[in-house]
MIROSE-347375 format. One record per residue (C-alpha): residue number from 0; residue in one letter; x, y, z. Coordinates in pm, 1 decimal, padded with zeros to 6 digits. Example, Ala and Ser with C-alpha at 12.3 -4.5 7.8 and 13.67 -1.06 7.14 Angstrom:
2
<atom num="0" residuo="a" x="01230.0" y="-00450.0" z="00780.0"/>
<atom num="1" residuo="s" x="01367.0" y="-00106.0" z="00714.0"/>
***
This chain:
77
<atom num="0" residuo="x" x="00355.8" y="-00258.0" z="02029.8"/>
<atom num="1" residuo="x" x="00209.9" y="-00598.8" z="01853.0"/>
<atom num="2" residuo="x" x="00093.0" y="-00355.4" z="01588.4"/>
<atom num="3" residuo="x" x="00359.2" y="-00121.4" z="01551.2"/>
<atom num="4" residuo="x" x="00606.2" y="-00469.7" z="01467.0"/>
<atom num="5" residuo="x" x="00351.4" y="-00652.3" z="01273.5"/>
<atom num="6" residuo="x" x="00329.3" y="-00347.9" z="01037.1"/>
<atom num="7" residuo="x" x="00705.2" y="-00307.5" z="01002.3"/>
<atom num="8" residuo="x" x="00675.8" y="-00706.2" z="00913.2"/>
<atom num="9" residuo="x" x="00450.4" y="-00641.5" z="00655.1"/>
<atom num="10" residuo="x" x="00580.2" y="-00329.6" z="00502.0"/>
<atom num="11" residuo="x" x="00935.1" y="-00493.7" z="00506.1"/>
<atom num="12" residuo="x" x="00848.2" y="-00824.6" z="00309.7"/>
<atom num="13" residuo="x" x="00634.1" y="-00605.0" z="00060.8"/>
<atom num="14" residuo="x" x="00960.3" y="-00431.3" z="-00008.0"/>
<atom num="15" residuo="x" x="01113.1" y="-00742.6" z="-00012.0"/>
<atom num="16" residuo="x" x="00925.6" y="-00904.1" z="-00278.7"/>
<atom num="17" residuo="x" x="00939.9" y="-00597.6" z="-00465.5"/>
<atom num="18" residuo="x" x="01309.0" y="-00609.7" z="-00488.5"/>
<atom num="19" residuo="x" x="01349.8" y="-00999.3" z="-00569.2"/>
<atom num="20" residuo="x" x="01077.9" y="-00937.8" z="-00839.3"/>
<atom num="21" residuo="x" x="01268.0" y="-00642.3" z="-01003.1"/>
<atom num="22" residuo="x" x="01547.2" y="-00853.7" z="-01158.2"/>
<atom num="23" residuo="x" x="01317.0" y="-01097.3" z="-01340.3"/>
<atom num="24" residuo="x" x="01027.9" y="-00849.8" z="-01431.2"/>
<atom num="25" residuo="x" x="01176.6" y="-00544.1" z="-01476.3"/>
<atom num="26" residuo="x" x="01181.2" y="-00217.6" z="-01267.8"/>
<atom num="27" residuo="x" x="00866.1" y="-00100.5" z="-01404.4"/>
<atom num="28" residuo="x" x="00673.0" y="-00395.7" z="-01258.4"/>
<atom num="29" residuo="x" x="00845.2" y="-00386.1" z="-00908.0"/>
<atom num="30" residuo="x" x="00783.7" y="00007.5" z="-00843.0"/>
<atom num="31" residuo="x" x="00405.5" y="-00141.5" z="-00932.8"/>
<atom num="32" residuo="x" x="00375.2" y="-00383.5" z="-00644.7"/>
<atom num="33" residuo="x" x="00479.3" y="-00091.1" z="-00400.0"/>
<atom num="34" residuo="x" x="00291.6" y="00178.7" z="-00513.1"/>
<atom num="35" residuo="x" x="-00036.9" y="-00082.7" z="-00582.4"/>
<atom num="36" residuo="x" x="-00343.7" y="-00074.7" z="-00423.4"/>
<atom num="37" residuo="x" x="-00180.9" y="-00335.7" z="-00152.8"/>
<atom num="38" residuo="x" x="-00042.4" y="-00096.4" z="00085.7"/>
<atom num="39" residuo="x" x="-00386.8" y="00083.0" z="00071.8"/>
<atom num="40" residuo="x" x="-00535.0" y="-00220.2" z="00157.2"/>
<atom num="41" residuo="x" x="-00285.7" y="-00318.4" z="00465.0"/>
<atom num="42" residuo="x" x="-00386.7" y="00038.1" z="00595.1"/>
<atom num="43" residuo="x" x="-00764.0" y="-00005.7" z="00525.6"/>
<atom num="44" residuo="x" x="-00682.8" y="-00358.6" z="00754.8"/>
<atom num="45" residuo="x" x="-00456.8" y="-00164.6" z="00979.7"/>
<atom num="46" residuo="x" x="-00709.8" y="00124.3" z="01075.8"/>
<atom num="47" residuo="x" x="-00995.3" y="-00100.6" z="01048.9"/>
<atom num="48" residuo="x" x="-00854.3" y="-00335.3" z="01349.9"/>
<atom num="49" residuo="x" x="-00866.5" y="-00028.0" z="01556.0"/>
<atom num="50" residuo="x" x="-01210.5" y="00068.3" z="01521.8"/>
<atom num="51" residuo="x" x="-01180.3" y="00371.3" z="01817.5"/>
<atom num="52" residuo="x" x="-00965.6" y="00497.7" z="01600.4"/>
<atom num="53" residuo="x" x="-01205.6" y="00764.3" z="01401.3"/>
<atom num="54" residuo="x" x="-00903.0" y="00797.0" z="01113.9"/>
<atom num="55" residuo="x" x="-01070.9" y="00513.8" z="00864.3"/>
<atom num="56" residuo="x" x="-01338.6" y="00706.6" z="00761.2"/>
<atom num="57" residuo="x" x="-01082.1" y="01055.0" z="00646.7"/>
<atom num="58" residuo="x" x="-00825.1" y="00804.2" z="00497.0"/>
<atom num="59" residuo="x" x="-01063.8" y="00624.1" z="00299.1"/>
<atom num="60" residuo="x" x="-01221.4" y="00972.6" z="00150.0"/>
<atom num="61" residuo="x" x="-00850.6" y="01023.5" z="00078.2"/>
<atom num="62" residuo="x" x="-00771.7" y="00740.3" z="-00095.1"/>
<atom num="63" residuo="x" x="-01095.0" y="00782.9" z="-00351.7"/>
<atom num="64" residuo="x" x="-01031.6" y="01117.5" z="-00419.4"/>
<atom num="65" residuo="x" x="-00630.3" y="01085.0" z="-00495.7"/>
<atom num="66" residuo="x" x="-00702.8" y="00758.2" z="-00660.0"/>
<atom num="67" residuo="x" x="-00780.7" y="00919.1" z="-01000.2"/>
<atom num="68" residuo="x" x="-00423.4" y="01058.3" z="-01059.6"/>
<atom num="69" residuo="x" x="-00305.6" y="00760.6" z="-00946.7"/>
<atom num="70" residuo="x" x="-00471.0" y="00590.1" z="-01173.9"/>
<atom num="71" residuo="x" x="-00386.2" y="00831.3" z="-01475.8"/>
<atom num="72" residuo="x" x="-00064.6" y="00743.0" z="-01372.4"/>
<atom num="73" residuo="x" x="-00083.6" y="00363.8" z="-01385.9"/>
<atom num="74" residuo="x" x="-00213.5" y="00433.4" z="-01725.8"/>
<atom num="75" residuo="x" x="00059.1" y="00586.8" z="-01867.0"/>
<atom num="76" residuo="x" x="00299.3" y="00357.8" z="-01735.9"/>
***
């Protein structure tokens, strides 16, 4: 249940920041900081605290092989 809220904490104030940064930065910056490589990493951290949990090893081939477009499309931005 810890996890469950602490993720929900986490997710939340990413959002958060996201929204208080759009104003002075522009929306182009704040759709950045939610689509960026952070939330990958709080689900690498997530997954990895649970290490019965055999799901690290298929996300993380996931996340290389869709991180190409994603970064075509951080490019173009």
């Amino acid at each position: 249940m810890f996890k469950m809220v602490a993720q929900f904490i986490l997710s939340g104030c990413i959002v958060v920041f996201a929204s208080y940064v759009s104003p002075k930065l522009g929306q182009k910056w704040a759709g950045l900081i939610v689509a960026a490589p952070l939330l990958t990493l709080l689900t690498f951290i997530f997954l990895s605290l649970d290490p019965a949990n055999g799901n690290l090893r298929s996300y993380l081939a996931s996340a290389l092989i869709f991180m190409l477009p994603a970064a075509a499309f951080i490019g173009c931005l």
